[in-house]
N, C-alpha and C positions, 0 to 999 in steps of 0.2 A: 504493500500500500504506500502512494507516494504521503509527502508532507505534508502537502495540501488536499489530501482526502481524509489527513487524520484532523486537521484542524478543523474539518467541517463535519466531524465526528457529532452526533446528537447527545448531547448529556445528560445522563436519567441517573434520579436518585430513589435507589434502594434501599428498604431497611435490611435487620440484620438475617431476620428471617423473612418467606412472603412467599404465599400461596405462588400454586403456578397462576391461576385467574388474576391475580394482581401483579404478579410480574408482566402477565401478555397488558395489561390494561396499564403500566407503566412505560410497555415498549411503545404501546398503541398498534399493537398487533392483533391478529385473531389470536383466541386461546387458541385452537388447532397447528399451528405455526409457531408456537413457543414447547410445545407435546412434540409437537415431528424435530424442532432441534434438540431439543434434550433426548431425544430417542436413538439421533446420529452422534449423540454422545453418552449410548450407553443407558440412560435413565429412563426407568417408563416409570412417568408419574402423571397421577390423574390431576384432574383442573382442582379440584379442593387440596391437596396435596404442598406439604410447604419444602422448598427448596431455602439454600442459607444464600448470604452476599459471595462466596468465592463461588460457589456455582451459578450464582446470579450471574456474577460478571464474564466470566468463558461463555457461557451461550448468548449475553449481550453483545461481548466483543466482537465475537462469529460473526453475530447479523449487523454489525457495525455501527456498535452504540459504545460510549463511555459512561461508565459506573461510578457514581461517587454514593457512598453509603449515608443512608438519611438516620441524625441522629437522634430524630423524634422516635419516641413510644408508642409502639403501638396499641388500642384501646385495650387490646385482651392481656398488656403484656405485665409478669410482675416482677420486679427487678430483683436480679440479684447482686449481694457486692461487688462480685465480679463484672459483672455488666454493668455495674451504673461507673465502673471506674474503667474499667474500657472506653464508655462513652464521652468520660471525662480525657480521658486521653488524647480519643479520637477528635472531638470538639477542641481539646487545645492547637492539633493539627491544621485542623480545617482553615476553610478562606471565608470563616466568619469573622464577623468585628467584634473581637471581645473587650472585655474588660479588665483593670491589672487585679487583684486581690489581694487580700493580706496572706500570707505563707499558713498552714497548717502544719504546726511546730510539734512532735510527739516526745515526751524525756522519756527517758530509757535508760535501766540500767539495776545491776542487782540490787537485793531488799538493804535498807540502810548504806547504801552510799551514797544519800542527800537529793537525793530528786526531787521531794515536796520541799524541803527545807530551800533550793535555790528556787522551785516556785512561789515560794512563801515571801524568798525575797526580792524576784521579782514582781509579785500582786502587792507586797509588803501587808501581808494576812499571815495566820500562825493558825494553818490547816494542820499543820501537823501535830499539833499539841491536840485535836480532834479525835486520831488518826488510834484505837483500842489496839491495845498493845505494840504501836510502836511501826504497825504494818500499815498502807496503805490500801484499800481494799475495795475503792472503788476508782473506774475512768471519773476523772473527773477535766472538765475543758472550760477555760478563762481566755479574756484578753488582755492586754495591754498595749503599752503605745511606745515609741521609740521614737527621738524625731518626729513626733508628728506620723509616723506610718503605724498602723493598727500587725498585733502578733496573736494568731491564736494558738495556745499552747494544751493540749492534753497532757494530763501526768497519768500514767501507767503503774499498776504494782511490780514490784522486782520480785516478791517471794512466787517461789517455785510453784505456788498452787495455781496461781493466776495465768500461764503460760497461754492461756486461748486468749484473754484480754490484753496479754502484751501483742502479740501478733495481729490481733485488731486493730491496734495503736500504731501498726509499722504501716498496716495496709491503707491505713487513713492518713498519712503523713506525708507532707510536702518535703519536710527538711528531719532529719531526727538529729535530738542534743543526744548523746551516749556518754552518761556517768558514772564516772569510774575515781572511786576512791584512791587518793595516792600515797592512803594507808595499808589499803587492801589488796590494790591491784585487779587484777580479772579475775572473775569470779564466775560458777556453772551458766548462773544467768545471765550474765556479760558473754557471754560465748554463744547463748542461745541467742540474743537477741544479734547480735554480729552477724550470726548465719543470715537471721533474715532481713539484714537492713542489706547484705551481699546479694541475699537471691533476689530482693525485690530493688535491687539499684537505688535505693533513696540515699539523699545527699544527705550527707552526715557530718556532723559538728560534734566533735569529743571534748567533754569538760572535763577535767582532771580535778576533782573537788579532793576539800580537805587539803590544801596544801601546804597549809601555816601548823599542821600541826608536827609531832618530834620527830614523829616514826615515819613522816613522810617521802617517798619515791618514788617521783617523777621518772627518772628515767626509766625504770623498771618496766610501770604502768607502760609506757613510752613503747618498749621493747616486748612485752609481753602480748602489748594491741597488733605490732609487728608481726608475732609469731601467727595470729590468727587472722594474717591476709586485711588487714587494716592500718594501712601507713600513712602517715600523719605527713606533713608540709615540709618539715622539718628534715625527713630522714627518708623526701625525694618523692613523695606520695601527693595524692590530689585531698587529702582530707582535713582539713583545719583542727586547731586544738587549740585551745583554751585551757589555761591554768585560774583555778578560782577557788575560792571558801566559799559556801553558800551561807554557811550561818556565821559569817563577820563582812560579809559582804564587797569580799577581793575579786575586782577581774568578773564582776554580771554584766557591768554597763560594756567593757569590748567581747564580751558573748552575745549582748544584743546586738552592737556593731557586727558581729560577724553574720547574724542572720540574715540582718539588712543586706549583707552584702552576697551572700548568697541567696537572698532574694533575688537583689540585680539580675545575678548573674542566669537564674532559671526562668525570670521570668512570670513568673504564675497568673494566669489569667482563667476567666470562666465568661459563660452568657448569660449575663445578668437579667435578660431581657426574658429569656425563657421560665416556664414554671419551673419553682422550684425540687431539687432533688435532695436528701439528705439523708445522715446514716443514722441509727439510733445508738447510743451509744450503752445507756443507762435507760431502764423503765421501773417506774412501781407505783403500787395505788397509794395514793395520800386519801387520808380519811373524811375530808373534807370536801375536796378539789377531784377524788375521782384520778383515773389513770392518768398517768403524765410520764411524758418521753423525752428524755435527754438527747438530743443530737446536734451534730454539725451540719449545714448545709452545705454540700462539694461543689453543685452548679446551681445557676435561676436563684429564685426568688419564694420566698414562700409568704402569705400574706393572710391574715386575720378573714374569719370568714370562707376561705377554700376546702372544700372537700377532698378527704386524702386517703388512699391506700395503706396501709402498713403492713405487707407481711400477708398473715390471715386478718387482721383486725382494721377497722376503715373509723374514720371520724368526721365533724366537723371542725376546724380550729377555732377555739373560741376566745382562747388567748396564748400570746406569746412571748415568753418574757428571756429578758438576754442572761450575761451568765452574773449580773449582781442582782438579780430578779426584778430589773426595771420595764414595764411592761412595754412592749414595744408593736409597731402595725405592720413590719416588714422584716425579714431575716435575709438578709442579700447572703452571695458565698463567702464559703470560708468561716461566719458567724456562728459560735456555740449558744444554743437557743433551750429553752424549755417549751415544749408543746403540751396544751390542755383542751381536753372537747374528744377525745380518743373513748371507743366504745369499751375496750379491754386492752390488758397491759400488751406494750407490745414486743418482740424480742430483738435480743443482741444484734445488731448485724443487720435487721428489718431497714429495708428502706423506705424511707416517707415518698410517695409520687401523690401529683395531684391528680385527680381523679374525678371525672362527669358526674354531673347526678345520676347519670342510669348505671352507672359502674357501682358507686356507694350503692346505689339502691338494691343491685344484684346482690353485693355481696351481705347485706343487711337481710336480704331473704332466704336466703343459704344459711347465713346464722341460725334464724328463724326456724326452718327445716331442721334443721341437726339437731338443737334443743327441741323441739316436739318430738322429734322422730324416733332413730335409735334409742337415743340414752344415755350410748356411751360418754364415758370420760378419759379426760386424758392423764391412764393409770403405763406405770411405767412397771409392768412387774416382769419381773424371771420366767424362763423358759418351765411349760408346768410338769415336761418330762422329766425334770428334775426330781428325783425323791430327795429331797435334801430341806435341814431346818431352816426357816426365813426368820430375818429381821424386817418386819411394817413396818416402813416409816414411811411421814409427812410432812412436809421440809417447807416453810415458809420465813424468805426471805427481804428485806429491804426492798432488793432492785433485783433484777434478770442477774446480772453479771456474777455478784453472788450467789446465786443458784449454781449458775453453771459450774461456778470453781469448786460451790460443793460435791455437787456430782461429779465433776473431774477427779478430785481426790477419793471421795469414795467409789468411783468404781475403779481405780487403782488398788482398793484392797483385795487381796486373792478371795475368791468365793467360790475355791472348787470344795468346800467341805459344808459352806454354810452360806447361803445367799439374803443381799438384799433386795427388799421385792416396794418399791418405791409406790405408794397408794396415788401418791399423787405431790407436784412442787405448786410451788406458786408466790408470788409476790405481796406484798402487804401484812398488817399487823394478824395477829391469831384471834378468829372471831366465833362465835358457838357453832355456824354452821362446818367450821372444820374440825369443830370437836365433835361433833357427831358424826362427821366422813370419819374421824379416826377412832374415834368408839365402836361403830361399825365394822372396822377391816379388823376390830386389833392391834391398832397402828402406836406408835411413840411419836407426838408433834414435837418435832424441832422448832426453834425458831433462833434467825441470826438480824440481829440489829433489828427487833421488831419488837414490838408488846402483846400482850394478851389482854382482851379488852375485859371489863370485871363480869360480865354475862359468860363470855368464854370460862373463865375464873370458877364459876359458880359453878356450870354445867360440868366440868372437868370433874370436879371433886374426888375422889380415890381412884374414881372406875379411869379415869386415863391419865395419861404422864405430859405431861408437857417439861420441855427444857428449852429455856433458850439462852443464846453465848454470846457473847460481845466480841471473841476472837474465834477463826474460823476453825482453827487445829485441838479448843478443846471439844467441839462437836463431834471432829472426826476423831480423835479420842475416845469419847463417850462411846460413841456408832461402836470404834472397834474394840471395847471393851465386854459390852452387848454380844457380838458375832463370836467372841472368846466364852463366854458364858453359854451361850447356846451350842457350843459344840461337845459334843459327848466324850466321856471320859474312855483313851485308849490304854489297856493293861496290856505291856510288854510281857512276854515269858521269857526267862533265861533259866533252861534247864542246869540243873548239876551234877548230880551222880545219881550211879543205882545201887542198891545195897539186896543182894540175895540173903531171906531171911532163913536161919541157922537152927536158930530158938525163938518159943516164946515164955517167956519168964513170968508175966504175970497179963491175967487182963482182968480188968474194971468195965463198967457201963459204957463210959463214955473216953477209954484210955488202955494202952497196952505198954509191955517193953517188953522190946523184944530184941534178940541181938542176930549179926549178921555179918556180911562179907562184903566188902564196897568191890563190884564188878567195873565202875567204871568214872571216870569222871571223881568226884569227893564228896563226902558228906561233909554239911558244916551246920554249926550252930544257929539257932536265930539271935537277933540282935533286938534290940531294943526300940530299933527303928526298919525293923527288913523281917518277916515270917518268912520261913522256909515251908512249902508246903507239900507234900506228898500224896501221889497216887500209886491206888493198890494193884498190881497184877496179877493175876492168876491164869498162867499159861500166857494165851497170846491177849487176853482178855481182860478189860479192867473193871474192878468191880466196887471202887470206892475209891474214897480222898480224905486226907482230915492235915493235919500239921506237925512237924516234927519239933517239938518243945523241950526236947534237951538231949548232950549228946557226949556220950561218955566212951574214953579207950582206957583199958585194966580198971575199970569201975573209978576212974577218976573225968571230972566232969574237963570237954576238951573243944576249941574251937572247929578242928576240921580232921577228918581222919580220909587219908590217900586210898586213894587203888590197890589193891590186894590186902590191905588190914581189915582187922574186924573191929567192930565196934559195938554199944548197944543206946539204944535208942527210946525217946520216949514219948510214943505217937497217941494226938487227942484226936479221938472222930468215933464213930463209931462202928465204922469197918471193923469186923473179925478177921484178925491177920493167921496165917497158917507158914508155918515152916515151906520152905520152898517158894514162897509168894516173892515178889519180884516188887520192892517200893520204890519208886523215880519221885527223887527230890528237884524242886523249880521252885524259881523265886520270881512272885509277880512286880514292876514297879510300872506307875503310872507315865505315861510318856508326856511330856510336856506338849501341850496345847500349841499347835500351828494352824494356821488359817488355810496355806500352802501345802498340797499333796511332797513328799517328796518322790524322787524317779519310778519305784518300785511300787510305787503304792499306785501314782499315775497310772500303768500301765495295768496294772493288777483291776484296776478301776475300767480301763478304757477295754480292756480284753473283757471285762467283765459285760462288759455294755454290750458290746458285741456280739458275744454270746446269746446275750438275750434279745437282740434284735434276729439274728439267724434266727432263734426257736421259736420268736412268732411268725418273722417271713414263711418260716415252713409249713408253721400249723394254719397262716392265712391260705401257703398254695393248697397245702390237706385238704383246707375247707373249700374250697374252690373248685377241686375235683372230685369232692365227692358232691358237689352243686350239678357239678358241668353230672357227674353220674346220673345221678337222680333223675334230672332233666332229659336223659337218653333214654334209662326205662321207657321216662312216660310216653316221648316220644315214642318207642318202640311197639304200644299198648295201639 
């Protein structure tokens, strides 16, 4: 094709996905001529049928059209993170006229090496004096200003339980700060978070915090960041670093210069003009005010009044307030906002899209449906092929995000011996109607940064347990204390000897002594803290049990008598012992309590399964053919 037949090329825009019927009706073709070239490439697809943009584009190109991807929503469509940041991508690309935005700033970095404390001194607030035990434990997203230019900054948890809300926090981030004590150096969660600031390319700003105090080193920090593929300006790398104290306030103001300037240098723009899109970061019911959702707007505009998608949950906005709760009528990009008018809480990662009346209205009667309909609820329990003890539980939390982290750490706990079977989670304070969902399963209601309201209180009373915790590891403590208790008690056997009996010298009702020949292994004493116990043989056959209670060689009382000596004994049970009878001493001790199968016991279990799936698959084919039998007679008659 010459250059001037591509310049006169037609240019159509495609969404990401799109019926074949709206593909032909975007070429302005028959649908039968969009069927017949997708056919000479392979695809037989009917007119209702959706094709994506890179198949769009090969068969546009063929008939000599140019593709540019349209990066409007479609009515039916519901976003995913992934999608709405692709689009955000795509749209920075594009030959629209954007507008600049303030950067979406995420800190990063393990538990206690100052994250909150430098945003405390950059908001100049003392979040962290808030913050139960010492942890941060929710997203939380602020501004500030610099120059005159607006910063929005999310602070992230460092402790290892929260690893899905840090990765949230990389994925939503324009620029990431990465905190690294230069007392401590790199730490598990400085390395996780490093992975993914590497895999997902985001420009990166390292704060070296702590640096005024004894035991401080820099260079270490410096060389350690090195070893894990993150090289600083310094030592010939494209990454900037900053030395600072957050909590004496050295070196914030050239960390916000540095933002600024990698600002500049990225550019950051969105289309302010379009409806807006945003991520949820945080949701929970306030008791008053009803569901309310934490998020950032990435692109558009969101405005008081608009009907919205989220997820599964739809609303009206009724109010919007920014992040020092000042109410506000518009949320441009970039801006961390609180939303209120939401029908039900809604989750991590949910994107807000605006949405028609006929869309809310749909998804409002779909609610409607489900609540009349099934019944069901959204119970999270264990698979019921299990024969295995459960722990119920009812877990109600502040916000989503702690939800999550809780379930992430408890189901980190091994449950091949004893499962938990989740009745149900949910957000907001503890009210009677979950006192009676958990009265009903048998449940224990947790709760984390929440209250029990005094009706809950009342109806509780002995019949169910409620706990709740201001830090999240004694919960999962409690939890795995519970799953310890419920697991059954396993008695170890360790045999020890046998003694061929010689003599019986005296018997009583409930006791004998008798003397004999230790054939193998040893006899030994019991102890104060350990029974020796014995079973009786007679030939191949055994015919009782009782204890061996004390144990003498030359009629002097003796700890343990070897392999080919004799000794006499003095056995309590009630078994009638006979010369010739064959006694096997064993000592039982309780095994200590693991959550975890070990190797042997796994497979002993898993062959065991097995087993028992063969002998029903068998007895289902049995029954089947003696079905199909049956069915021949009659036939036959």
């Amino acid at each position: 094709m010459s250059t001037s037949e591509e310049s006169t090329k037609k240019t159509v825009s495609i969404p990401s996905t799109v019926t074949v019927k709206k593909f032909a009706e975007a070429l302005d073709v028959p649908v039968t001529t969009a069927i017949t070239e997708l056919m000479k490439n392979g695809l037989m697809a009917t007119i209702n049928e959706e094709i994506d943009i890179d198949t769009a584009t090969i068969i546009a190109q063929d008939m000599g059209f140019e593709v540019v991807e349209d990066l409007e929503i479609a009515d039916n469509e519901s976003l995913t993170l992934e999608r709405l940041l692709e689009i955000c991508e795509k749209e920075e690309k594009s030959d629209k006229k954007l507008q600049s935005r303030p950067p979406i700033v995420t800190v990063l970095g393990h538990v206690d090496h100052g994250k909150t404390t430098l945003l405390d001194t950059i908001r100049q607030a003392q979040v962290a004096d808030d913050e139960h035990g010492g942890i941060t434990q929710h997203i939380k997203a602020y501004q500030t200003k610099k120059k005159g230019k607006t910063i929005t900054f999310i602070d992230t948890p460092g402790h290892e339980a929260f690893a899905a809300m840090r990765e949230r926090g990389v994925s939503l981030a324009d620029i990431a700060i990465l905190v690294v004590a230069a007392d401590d150096g790199v730490r598990p969660q400085t390395k996780e978070v490093i992975s993914y600031l590497i895999e997902k390319k985001i420009p990166t700003i390292v704060a070296i915090n702590k640096v005024d105090k004894p035991d401080a080193n820099v260079d270490r920090v410096k060389k350690e960041l090195s070893e894990h593929d993150l090289l600083i300006e310094e030592w010939g790398g494209k990454v900037m670093c900053n030395e600072i104290s957050a909590k004496n306030k050295i070196g914030i103001s050239e960390l916000l210069e540095s933002v600024l300037l990698l600002t500049e240098v990225e550019e950051f723009k969105a289309d302010a003009a379009r409806d807006g899109l945003a991520i949820v970061l945080e949701s929970h019911k306030d008791p008053q005010k009803g569901p309310v959702a934490t998020a950032v707007v990435k692109t558009g505009t969101l405005l008081v009044g608009q009907d919205v998608t989220i997820g599964k949950t739809y609303g009206r906005i009724r109010r919007i307030e920014d992040f020092s709760g000042r109410s506000i009528e518009k949320a441009p990009p970039s801006m961390p906002v609180t939303i209120f008018g939401l029908n039900d809480t809604a989750e991590t990662n949910d994107i807000i899209q605006v949405a028609d009346a006929k869309k809310s209205a749909r998804l409002k009667s779909l609610e409607t449906a489900e609540r009349l309909g099934s019944g069901k609820k959204n119970v999270k329990s264990m698979a019921d092929t299990e024969d295995l003890p459960r722990l119920n539980i009812f877990v109600k939390a502040d916000v989503q995000g702690s939800v999550e982290a809780i379930e992430q750490l408890l189901d980190a706990i091994p449950q091949e011996k004893v499962l938990i079977n989740y009745i149900d989670t949910g957000v907001g304070n503890i009210t009677e109607s979950d006192v009676k969902r958990a009265l009903s399963a048998g449940a224990i209601l947790y709760g984390f940064n929440v209250e029990v309201n005094a009706v809950a209180n009342r109806l509780a009373g002995d019949e169910i347990e409620i706990k709740t915790y201001k830090v999240i590891y004694e919960l999962i403590e409690d939890v795995k204390t519970r799953l310890f208790d419920l697991l059954p008690e396993e008695i170890e056997r360790t045999d020890v000897g046998k003694l061929e009996v010689l003599a019986v010298f005296l018997t009583e009702k409930k006791s004998m002594i008798v003397g004999g020949k230790v054939t193998s292994g040893l006899m030994v004493a019991p102890t104060k803290d350990q029974k020796v116990k014995i079973d009786v043989y007679r030939g191949e056959r055994e015919i009782g049990s009782g204890e061996l209670t004390n144990l003498q060689h030359n009629k002097i009382d003796t700890d343990e008598v070897k392999k080919g000596m004799e000794c006499g004994i003095t056995f309590a049970g009630e078994t009638k012992i006979k010369a010739q009878d064959s006694l096997h001493a064993y000592k039982e001790v309780i095994k200590q309590k693991k959550l975890e199968m070990e190797d042997g016991e796994r497979e002993r279990v898993a062959k065991e399964k097995k087993e028992r799936k063969e002998a029903l698959d068998l007895a289902e084919q049995q029954r089947a053919a003696e079905e199909e039998s049956r069915r021949g007679k009659k036939r036959g008659r």
